[in-house]
LONUMAR-816859 format. One record per residue (C-alpha): x, y, z; residue number from 1; residue in one letter. Coordinates in Angstrom, 3 decimals, padded with zeros to 6 digits. Example, Ala and Ser with C-alpha at 12.3 -4.5 7.8 and 13.67 -1.06 7.14 Angstrom:
2
+----------+----------+----------+-----+-----+
|        X |        Y |        Z |   n | res |
+----------+----------+----------+-----+-----+
|  012.300 | -004.500 |  007.800 |   1 |   A |
|  013.670 | -001.060 |  007.140 |   2 |   S |
+----------+----------+----------+-----+-----+
//
This chain:
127
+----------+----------+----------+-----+-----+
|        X |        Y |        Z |   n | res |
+----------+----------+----------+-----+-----+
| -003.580 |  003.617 |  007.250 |   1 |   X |
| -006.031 |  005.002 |  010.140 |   2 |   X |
| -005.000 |  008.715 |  010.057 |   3 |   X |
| -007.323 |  012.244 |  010.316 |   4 |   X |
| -009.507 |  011.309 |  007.623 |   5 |   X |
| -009.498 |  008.077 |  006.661 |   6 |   X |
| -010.446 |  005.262 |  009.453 |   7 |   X |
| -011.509 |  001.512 |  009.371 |   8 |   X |
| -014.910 |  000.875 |  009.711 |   9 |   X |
| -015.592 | -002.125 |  011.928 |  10 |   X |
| -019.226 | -002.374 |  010.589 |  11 |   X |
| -018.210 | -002.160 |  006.630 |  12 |   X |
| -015.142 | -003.828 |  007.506 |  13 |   X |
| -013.140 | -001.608 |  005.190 |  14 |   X |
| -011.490 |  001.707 |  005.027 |  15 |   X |
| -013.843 |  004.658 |  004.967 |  16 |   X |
| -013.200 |  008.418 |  004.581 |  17 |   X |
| -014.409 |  010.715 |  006.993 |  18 |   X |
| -018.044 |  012.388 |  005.829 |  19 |   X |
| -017.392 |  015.674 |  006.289 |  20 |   X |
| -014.142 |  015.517 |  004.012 |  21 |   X |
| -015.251 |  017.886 |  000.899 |  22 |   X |
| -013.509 |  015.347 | -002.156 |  23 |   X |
| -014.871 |  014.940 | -005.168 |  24 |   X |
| -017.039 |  011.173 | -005.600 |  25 |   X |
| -014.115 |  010.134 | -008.448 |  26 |   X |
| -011.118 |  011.044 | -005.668 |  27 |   X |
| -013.318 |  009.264 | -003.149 |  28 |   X |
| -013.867 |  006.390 | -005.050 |  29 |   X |
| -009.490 |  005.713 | -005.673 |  30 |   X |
| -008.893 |  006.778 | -002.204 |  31 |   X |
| -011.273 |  003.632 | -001.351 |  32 |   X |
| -009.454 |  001.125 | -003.614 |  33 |   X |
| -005.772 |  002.364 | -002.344 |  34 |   X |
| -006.682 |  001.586 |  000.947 |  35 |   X |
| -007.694 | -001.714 | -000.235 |  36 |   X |
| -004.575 | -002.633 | -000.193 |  37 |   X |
| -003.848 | -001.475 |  003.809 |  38 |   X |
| -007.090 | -004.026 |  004.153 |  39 |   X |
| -005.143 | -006.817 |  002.450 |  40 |   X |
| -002.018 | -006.510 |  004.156 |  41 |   X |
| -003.994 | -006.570 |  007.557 |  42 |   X |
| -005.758 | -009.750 |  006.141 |  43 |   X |
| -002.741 | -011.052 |  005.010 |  44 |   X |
| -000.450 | -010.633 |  008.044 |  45 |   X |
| -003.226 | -012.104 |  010.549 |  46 |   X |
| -003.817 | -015.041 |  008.353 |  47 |   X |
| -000.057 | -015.936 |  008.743 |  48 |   X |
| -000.287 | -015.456 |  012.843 |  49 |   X |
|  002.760 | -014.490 |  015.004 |  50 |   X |
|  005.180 | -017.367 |  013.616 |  51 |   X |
|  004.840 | -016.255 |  010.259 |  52 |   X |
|  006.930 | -013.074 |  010.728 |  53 |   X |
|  009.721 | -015.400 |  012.210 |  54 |   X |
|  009.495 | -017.567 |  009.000 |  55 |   X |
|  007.735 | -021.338 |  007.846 |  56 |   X |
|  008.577 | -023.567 |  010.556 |  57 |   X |
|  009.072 | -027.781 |  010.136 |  58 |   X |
|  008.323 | -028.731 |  013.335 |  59 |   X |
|  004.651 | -027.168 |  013.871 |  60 |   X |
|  003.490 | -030.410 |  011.802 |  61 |   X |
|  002.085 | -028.704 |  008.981 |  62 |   X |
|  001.974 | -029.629 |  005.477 |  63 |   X |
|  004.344 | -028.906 |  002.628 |  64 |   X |
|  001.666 | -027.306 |  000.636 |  65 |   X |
|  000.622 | -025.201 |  003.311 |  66 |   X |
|  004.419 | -024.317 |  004.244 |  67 |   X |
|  004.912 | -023.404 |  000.518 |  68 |   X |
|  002.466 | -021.181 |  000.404 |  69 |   X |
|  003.499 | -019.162 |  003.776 |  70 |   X |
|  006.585 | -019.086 |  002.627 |  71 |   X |
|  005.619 | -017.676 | -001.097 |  72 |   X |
|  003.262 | -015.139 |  001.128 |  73 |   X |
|  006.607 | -013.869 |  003.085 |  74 |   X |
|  008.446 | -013.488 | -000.282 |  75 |   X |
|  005.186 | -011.251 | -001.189 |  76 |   X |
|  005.792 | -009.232 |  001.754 |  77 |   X |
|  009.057 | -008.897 |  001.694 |  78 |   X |
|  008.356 | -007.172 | -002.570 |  79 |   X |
|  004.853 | -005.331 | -000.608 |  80 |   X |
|  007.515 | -003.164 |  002.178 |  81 |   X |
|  010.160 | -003.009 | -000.972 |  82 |   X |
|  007.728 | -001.241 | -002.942 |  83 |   X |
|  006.259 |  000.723 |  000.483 |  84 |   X |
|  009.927 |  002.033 |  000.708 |  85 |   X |
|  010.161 |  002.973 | -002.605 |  86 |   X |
|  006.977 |  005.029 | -002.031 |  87 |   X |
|  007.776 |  006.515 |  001.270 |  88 |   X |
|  010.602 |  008.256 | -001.036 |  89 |   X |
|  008.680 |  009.337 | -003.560 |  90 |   X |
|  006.086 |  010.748 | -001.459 |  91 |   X |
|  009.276 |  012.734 |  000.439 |  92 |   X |
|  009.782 |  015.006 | -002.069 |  93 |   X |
|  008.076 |  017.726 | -001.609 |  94 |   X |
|  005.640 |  019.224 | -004.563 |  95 |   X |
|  007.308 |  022.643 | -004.060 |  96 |   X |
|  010.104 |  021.068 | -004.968 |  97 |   X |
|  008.761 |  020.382 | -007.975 |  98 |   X |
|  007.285 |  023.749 | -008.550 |  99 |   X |
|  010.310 |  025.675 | -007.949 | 100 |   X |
|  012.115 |  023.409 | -010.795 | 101 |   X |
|  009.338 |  023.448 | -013.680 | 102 |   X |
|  011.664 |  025.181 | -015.548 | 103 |   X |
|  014.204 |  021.948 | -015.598 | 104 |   X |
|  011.645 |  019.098 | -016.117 | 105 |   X |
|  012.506 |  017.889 | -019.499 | 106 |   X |
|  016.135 |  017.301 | -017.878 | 107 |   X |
|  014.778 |  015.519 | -015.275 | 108 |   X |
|  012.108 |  013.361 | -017.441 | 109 |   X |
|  008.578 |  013.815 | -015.820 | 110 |   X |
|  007.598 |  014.533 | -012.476 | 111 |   X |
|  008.914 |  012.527 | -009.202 | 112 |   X |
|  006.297 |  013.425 | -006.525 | 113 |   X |
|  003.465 |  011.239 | -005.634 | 114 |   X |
|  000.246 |  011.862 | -006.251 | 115 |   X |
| -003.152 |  009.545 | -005.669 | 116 |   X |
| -003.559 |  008.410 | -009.566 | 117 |   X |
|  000.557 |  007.939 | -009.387 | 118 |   X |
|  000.342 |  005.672 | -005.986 | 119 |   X |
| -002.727 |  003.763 | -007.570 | 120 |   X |
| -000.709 |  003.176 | -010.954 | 121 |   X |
|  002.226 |  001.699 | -008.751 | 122 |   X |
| -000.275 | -000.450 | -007.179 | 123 |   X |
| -002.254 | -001.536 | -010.003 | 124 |   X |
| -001.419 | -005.435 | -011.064 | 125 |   X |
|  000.818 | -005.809 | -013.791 | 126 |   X |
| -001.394 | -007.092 | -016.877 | 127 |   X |
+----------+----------+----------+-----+-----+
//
């Protein structure tokens, strides 16, 4: 997530946007809960260490609960880089794309680029 204007803050422990970015408070305040999800993937990740990308193994001694729930962790990964993909290729197509072709939109049914309140909808839990 770290980029030109957005950083992690070792002292809030969070994501924090640059202070002398001009946004408005409202665009400030979703930029802060999209990168709550960077924050929980970082969480996330350390929590299940350097074997946990190779998969749950049997012979480290743990227990079966604690193997279940690494394993139902990986399986949330594995949806979380899924969807990541899925929004990598949204976010590819260019908005001028979509300006030149404003005529054709009720062909096409709606807009396909990304914007913030589009990436936070994806995000949002399902109710």
């Amino acid at each position: 997530i770290d980029g030109e204007f957005i950083k992690f803050s070792v002292a809030e422990q969070s994501y924090v946007i640059a202070p002398n970015v001009n946004i408005s408070v409202g665009r400030r305040n979703l930029i802060k809960c999209l990168t709550e999800v960077g924050w929980l993937f970082k969480k996330v990740k350390k929590a299940l260490g350097d074997d946990g990308a190779a998969g749950v193994s049997m012979e480290n001694g743990e227990g079966s609960t604690r193997q279940a729930f690494r394993a139902a962790l990986q399986r949330e990964l594995a949806d979380y880089y899924k969807l990541i993909a899925v929004l990598e290729a949204q976010a590819q197509v260019p908005i001028v794309a979509y300006l030149s072709d404003q005529q054709h939109k009720a062909a096409t049914n709606g807009d396909s680029y990304l914007t913030l309140r589009r990436l936070f909808v994806w995000l949002a839990e399902p109710l």
